[in-house]
N, C-alpha and C positions, 0 to 999 in steps of 0.2 A: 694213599696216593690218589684216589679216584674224586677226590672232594677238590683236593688243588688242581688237578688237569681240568675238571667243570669249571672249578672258579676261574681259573684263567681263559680257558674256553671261552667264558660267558662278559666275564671283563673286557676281552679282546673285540669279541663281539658287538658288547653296546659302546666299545668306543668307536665303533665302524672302521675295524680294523677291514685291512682285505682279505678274503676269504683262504688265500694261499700263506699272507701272514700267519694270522687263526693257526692253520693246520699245519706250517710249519715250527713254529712256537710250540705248539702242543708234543708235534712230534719231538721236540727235545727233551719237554719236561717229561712226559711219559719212557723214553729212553732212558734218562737218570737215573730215572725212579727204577726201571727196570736193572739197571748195570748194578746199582748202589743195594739195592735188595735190603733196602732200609727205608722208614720214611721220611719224606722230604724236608722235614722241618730237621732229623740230626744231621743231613748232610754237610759236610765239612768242604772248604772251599778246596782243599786236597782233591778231595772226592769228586769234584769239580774238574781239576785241571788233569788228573787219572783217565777221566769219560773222556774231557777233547782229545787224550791222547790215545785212546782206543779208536775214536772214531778217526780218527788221521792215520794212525798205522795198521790197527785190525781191519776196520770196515774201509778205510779210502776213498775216505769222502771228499769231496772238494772243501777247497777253500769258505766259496756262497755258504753249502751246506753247513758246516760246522759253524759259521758264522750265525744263520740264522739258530740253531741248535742252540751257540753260547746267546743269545740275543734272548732268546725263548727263556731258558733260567734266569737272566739278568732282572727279567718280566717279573717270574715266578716270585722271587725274592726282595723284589722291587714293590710290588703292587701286592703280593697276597701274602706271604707270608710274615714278609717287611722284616729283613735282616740287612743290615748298610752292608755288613764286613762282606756279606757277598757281593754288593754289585760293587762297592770303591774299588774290589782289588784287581 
C-alpha cells in the first residue's frame, strides 16, 4: 500500500497539483487500502463501489468529499497502477 500512496503522492506533486488536491487524493487511496485490507493492485471495482458506499452511509461524508476520495482512486488506477476496467466504469 505504502509504495502506491508515494507514487501517487509524488506523481500529483510534480504534476503541480494543489497541495489540498495531493492530500485529498491520497486520503482516498490510503482509506481503500485501509477498508479493502488487501493490496491495491487485487482490488476489484466491487470493492470500489462497497468504500463509496461506507463513506456515504457509515462515515457521512459529503457529496465534495466522496468525490474527491472516488477522483483519488480513479488517479490511482489511471496513472500508477494503470488498470482501464477501473477508471471506464
Amino acid at each position: 500500500m505504502a509504495k502506491h500512496v508515494e507514487n501517487t503522492r509524488n506523481r500529483l506533486v510534480a504534476s503541480n497539483r494543489a497541495k489540498s488536491t495531493v492530500d485529498g487524493y491520497t486520503y482516498g487511496v490510503k482509506q481503500l487500502a485501509l477498508f479493502c485490507n488487501r493490496p491495491l493492485e487485487s482490488i476489484e471495482i466491487e470493492n470500489v463501489y462497497a468504500f463509496l458506499v461506507y463513506l456515504k452511509e457509515e462515515r457521512g461524508l459529503s457529496r465534495d468529499t466522496m468525490r474527491i476520495s472516488a477522483c483519488g482512486i480513479k488517479y490511482l488506477y489511471n496513472h500508477i497502477i494503470k488498470r482501464d476496467e477501473m477508471v471506464n466504469d
